[in-house]
Structure formats: C-alpha cells, structure tokens
C-alpha positions, 0 to 999 in steps of 0.5 A: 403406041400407048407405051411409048406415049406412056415412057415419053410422059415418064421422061418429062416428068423426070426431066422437071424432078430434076429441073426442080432439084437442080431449082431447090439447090 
C-alpha cells in the first residue's frame, strides 16, 4: 500500500512540473 501512496505522490508532483512548465511558457 505504501508504494502506491508513493507512485500516486510522484504522479502529482509531475502533473504540477508540468502545469508550471506549460505556466512558464
């Protein structure tokens, strides 16, 4: 349960580098 948790955590934090990329273009 703990990795998913972890892999859920890792998914967001790469939809808001993405979100602030696509903000910083």
């Amino acid at each position: 349960r703990a990795r998913e948790d972890t892999e859920k955590i890792d998914h967001g934090m790469k939809i808001k580098a993405a979100r602030l990329q696509h903000m910083a273009k």
